[in-house]
Jmol script that loads the backbone (N, CA, C; Angstrom):
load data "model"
ATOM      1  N   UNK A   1      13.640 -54.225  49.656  1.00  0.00           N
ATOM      2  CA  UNK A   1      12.881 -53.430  48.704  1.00  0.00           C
ATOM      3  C   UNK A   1      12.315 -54.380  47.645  1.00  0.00           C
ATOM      4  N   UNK A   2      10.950 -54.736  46.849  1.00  0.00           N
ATOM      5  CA  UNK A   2      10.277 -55.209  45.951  1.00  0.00           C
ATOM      6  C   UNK A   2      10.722 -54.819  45.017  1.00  0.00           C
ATOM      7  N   UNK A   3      10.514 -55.656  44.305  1.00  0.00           N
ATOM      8  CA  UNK A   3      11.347 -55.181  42.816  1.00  0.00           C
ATOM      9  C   UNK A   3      10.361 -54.311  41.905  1.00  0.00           C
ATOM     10  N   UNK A   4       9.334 -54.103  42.305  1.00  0.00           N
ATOM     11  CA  UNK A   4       8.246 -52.983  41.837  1.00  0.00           C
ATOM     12  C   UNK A   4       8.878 -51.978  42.709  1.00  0.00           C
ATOM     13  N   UNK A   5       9.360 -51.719  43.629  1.00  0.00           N
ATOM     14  CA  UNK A   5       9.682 -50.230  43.902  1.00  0.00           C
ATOM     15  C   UNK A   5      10.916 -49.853  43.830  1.00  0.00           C
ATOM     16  N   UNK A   6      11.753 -50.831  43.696  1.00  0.00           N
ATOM     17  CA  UNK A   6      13.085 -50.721  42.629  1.00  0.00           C
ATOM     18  C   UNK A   6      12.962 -50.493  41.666  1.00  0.00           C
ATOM     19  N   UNK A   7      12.124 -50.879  40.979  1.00  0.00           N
ATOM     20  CA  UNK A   7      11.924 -50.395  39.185  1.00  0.00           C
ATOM     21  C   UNK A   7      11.434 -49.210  39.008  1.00  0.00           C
ATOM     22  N   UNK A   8      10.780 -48.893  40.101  1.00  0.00           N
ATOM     23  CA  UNK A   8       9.973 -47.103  40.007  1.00  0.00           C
ATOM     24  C   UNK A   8      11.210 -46.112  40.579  1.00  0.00           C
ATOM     25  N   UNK A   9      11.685 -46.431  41.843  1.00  0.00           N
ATOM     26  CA  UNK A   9      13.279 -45.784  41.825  1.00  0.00           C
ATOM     27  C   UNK A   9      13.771 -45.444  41.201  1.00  0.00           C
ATOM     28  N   UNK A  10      14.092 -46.668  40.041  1.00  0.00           N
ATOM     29  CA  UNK A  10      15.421 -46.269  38.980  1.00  0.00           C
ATOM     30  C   UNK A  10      14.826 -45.619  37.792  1.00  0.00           C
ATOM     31  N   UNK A  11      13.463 -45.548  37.913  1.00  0.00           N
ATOM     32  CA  UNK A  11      12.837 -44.548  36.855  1.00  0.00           C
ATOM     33  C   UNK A  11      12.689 -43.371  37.578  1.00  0.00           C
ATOM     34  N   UNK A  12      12.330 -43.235  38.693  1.00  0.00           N
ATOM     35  CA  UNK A  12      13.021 -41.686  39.204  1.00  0.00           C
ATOM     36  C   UNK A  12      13.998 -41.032  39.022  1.00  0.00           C
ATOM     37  N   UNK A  13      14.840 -42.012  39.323  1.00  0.00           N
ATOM     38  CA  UNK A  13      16.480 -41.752  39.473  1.00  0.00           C
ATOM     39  C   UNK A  13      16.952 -41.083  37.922  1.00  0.00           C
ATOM     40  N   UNK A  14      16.601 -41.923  37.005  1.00  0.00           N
ATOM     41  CA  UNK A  14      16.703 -41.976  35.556  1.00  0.00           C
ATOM     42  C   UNK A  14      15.974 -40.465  35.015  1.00  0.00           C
ATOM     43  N   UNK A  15      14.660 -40.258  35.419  1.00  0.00           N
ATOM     44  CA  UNK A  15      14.463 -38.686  35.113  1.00  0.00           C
ATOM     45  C   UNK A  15      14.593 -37.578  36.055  1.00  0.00           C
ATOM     46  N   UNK A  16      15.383 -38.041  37.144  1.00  0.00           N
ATOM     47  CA  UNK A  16      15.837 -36.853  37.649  1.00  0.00           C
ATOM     48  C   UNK A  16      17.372 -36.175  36.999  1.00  0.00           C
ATOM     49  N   UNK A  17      17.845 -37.248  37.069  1.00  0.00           N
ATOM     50  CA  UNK A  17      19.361 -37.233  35.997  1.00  0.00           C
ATOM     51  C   UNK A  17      18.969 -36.510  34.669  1.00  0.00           C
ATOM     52  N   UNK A  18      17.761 -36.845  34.239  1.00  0.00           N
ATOM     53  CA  UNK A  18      17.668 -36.418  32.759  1.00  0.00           C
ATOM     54  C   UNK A  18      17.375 -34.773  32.841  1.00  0.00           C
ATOM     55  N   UNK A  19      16.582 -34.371  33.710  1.00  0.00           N
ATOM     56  CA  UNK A  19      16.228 -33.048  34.279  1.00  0.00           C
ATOM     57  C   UNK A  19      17.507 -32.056  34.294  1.00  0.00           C
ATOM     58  N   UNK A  20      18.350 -32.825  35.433  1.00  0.00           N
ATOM     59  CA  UNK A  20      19.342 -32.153  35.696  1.00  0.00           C
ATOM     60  C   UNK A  20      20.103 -31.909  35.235  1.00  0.00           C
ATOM     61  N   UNK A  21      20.589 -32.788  34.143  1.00  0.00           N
ATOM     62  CA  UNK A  21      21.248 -32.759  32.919  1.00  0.00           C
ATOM     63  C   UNK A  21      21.127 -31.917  32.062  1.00  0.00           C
ATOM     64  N   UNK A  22      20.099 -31.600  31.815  1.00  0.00           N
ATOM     65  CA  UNK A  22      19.340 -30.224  30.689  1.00  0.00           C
ATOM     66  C   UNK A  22      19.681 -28.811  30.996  1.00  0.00           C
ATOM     67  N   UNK A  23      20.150 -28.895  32.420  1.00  0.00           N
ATOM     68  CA  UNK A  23      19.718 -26.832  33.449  1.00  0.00           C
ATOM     69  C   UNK A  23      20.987 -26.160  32.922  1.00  0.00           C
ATOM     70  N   UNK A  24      22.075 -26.834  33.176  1.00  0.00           N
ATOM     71  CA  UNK A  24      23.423 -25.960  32.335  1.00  0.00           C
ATOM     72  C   UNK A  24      22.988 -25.499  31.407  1.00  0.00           C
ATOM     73  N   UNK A  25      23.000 -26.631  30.359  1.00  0.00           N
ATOM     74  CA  UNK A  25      22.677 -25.615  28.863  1.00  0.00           C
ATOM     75  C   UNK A  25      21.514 -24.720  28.808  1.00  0.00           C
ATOM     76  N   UNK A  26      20.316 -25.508  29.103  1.00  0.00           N
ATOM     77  CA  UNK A  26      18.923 -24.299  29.198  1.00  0.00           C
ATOM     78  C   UNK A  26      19.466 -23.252  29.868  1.00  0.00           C
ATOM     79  N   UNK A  27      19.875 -23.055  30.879  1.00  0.00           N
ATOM     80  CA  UNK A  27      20.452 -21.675  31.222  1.00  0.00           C
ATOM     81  C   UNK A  27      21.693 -20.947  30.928  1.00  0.00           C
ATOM     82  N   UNK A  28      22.703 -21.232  30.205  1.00  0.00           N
ATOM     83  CA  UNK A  28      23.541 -20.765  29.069  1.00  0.00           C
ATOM     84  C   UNK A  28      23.023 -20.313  28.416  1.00  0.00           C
ATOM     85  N   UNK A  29      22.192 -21.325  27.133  1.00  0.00           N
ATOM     86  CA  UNK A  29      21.241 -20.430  26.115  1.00  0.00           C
ATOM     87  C   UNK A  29      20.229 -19.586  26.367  1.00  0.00           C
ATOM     88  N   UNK A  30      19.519 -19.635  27.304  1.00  0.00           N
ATOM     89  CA  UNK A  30      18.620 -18.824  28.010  1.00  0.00           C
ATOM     90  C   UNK A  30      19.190 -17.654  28.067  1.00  0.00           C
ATOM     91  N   UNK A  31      20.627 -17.216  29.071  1.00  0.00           N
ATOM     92  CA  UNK A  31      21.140 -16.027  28.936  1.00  0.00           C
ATOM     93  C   UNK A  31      21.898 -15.282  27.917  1.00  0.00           C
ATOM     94  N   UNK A  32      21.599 -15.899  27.132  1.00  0.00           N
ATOM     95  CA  UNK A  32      22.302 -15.158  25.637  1.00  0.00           C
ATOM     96  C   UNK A  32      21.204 -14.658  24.906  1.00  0.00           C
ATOM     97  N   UNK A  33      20.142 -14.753  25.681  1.00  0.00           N
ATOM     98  CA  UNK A  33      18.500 -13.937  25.069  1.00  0.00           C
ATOM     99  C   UNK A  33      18.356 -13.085  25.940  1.00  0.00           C
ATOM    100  N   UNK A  34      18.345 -13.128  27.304  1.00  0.00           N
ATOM    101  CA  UNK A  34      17.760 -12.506  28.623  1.00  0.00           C
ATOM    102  C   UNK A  34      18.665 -12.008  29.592  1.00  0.00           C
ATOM    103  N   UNK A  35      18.268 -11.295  30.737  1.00  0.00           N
ATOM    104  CA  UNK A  35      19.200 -10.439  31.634  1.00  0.00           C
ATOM    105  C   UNK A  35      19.048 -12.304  32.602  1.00  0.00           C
ATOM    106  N   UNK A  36      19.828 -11.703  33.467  1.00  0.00           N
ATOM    107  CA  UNK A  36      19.969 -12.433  35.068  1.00  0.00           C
ATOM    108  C   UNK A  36      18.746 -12.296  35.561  1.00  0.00           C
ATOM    109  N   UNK A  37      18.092 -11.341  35.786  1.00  0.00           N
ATOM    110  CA  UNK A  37      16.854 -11.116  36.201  1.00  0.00           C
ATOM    111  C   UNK A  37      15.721 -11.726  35.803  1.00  0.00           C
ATOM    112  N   UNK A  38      15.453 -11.663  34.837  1.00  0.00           N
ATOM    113  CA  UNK A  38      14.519 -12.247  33.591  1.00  0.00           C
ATOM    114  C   UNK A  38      14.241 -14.077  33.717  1.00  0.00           C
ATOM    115  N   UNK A  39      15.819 -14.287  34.145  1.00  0.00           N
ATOM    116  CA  UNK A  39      16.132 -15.820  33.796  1.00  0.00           C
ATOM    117  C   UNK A  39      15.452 -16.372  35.177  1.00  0.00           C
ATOM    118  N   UNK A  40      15.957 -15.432  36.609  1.00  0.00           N
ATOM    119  CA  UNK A  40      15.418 -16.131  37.408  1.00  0.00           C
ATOM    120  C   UNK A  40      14.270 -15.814  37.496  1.00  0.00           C
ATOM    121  N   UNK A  41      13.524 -15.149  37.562  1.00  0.00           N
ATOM    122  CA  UNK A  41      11.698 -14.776  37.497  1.00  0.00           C
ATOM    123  C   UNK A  41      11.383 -15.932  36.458  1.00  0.00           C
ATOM    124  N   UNK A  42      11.962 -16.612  35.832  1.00  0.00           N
ATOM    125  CA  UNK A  42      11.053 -17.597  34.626  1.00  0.00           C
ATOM    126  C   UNK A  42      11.303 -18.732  35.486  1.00  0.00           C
ATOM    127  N   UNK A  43      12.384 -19.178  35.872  1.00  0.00           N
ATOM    128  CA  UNK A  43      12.607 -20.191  36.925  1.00  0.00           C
ATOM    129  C   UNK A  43      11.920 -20.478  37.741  1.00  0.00           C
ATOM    130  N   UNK A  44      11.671 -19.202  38.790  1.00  0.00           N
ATOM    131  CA  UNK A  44      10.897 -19.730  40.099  1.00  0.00           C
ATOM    132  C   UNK A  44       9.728 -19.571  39.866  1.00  0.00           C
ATOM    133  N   UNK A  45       9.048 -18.938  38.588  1.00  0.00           N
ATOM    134  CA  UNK A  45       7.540 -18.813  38.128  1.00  0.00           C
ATOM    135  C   UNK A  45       7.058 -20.347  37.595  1.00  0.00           C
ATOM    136  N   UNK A  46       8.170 -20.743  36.926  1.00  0.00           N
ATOM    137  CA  UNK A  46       7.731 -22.264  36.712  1.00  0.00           C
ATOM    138  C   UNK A  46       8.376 -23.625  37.553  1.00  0.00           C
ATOM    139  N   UNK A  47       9.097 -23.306  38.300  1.00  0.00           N
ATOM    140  CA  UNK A  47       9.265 -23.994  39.558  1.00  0.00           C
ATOM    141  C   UNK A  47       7.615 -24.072  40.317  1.00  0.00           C
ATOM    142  N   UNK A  48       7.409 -22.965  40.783  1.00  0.00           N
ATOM    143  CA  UNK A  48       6.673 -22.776  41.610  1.00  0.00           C
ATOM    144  C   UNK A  48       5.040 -23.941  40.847  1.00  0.00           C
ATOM    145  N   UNK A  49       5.404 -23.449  39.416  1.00  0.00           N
ATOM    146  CA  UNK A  49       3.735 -24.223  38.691  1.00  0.00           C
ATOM    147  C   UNK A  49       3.762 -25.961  38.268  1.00  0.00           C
ATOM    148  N   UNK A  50       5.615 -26.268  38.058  1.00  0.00           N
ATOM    149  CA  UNK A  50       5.698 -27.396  38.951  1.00  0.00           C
ATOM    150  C   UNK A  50       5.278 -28.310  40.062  1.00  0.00           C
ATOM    151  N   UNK A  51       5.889 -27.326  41.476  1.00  0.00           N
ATOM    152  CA  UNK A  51       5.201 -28.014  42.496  1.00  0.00           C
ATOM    153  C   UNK A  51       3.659 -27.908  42.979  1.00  0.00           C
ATOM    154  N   UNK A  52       3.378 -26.885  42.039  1.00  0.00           N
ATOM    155  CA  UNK A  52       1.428 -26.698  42.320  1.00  0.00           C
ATOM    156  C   UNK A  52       1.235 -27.774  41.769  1.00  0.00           C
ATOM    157  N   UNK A  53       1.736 -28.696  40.623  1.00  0.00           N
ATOM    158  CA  UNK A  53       1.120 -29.543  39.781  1.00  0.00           C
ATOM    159  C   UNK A  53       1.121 -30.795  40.685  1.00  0.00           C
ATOM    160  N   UNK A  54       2.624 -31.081  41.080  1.00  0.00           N
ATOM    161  CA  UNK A  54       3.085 -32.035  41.979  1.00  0.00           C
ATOM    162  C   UNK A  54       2.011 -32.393  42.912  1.00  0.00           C
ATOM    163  N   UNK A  55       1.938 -30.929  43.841  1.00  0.00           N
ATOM    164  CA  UNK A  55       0.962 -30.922  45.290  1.00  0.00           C
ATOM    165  C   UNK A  55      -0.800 -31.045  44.414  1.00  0.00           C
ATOM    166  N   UNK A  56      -1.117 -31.026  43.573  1.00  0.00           N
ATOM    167  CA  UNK A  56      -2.242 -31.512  43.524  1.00  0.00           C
ATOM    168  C   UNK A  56      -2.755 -32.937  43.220  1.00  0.00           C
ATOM    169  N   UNK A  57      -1.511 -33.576  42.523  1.00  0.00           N
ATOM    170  CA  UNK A  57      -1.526 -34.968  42.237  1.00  0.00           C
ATOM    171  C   UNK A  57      -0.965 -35.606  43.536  1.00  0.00           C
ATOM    172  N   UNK A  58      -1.099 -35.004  44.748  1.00  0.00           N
ATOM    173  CA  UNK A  58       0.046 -35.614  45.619  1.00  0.00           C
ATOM    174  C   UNK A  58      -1.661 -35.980  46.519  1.00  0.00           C
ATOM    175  N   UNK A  59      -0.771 -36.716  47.521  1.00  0.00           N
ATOM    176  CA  UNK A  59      -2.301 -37.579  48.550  1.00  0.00           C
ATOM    177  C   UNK A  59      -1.878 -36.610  49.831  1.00  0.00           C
ATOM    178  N   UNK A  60      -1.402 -35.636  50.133  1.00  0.00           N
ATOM    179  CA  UNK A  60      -0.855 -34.599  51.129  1.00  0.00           C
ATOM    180  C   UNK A  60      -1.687 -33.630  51.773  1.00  0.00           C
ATOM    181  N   UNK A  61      -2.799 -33.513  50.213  1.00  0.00           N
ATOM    182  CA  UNK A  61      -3.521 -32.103  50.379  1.00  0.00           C
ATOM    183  C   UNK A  61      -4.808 -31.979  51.616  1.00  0.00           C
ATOM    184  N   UNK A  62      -5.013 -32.938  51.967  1.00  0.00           N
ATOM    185  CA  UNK A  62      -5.818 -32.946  53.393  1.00  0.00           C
ATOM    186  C   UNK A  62      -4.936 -32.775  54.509  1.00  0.00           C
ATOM    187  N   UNK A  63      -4.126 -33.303  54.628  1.00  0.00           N
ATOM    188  CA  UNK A  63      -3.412 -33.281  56.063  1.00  0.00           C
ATOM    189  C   UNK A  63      -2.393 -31.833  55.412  1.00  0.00           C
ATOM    190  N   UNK A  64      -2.509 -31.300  55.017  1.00  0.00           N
ATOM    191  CA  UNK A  64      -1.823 -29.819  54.657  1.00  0.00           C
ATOM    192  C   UNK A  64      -2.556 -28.341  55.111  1.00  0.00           C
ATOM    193  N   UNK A  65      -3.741 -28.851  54.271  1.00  0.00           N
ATOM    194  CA  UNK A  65      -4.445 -28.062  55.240  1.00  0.00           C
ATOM    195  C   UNK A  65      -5.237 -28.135  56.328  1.00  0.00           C
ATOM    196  N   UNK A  66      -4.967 -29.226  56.698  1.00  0.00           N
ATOM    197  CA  UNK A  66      -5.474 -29.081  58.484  1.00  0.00           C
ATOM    198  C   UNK A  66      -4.545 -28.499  58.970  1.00  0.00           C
ATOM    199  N   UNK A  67      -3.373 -28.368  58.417  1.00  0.00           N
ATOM    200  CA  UNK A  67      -1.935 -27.872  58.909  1.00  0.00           C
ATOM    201  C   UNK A  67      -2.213 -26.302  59.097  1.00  0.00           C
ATOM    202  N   UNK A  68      -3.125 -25.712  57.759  1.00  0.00           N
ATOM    203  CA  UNK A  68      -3.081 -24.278  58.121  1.00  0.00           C
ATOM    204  C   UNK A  68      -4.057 -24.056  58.521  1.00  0.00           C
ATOM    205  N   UNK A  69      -5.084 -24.426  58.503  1.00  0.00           N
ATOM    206  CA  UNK A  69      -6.363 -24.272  59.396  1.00  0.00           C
ATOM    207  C   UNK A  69      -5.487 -23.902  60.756  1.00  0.00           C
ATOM    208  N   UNK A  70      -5.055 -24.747  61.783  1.00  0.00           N
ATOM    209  CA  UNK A  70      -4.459 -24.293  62.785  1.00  0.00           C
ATOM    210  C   UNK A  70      -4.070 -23.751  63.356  1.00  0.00           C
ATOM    211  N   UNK A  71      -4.451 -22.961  64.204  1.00  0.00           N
ATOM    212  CA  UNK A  71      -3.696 -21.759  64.863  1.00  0.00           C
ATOM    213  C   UNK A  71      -2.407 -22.145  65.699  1.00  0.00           C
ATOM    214  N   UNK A  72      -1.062 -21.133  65.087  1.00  0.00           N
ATOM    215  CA  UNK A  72       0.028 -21.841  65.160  1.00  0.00           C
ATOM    216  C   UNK A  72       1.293 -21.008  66.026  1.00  0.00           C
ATOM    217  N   UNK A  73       0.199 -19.955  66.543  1.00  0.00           N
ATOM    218  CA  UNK A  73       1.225 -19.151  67.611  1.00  0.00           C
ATOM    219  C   UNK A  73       0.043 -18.466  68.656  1.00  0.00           C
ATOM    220  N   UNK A  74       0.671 -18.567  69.352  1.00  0.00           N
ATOM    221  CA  UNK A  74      -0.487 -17.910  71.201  1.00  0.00           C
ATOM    222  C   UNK A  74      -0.073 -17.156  71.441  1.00  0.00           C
ATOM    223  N   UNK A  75      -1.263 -16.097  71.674  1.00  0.00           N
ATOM    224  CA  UNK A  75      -0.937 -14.758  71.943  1.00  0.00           C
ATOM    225  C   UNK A  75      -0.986 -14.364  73.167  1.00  0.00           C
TER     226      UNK A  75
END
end "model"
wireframe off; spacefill off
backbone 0.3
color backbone group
């Protein structure tokens, strides 16, 4: 491995830890405002606007949708 993609690793590594680190408490304090319900609808609403952000900065989006262009079951 180059030590340029070791150094981008451990800055992954480093804000994924930091991410994950945060979800206990954000969701402790979160539910001392909100139902169960509430908490997960905010989750997967901004999960979801996450990976839209991800998949548009990503180099994927051509070979993705050639993926659905495709007809992918025979009748």
């Amino acid at each position: 491995m180059t030590e340029k993609n070791q150094t981008k690793a451990i800055q992954f590594a480093l804000i994924s830890v930091l991410l994950w680190s945060t979800v206990a408490t954000a969701f402790k304090l979160a539910l001392s405002d909100s139902t169960l319900s509430q908490l997960v609808v905010v989750s997967s609403v901004s999960s979801l606007i996450v990976l839209f952000v991800v998949y548009l900065f990503s180099k994927q989006k051509k070979a993705s949708w050639r993926y659905l262009e495709k007809p992918h079951c025979s009748t």
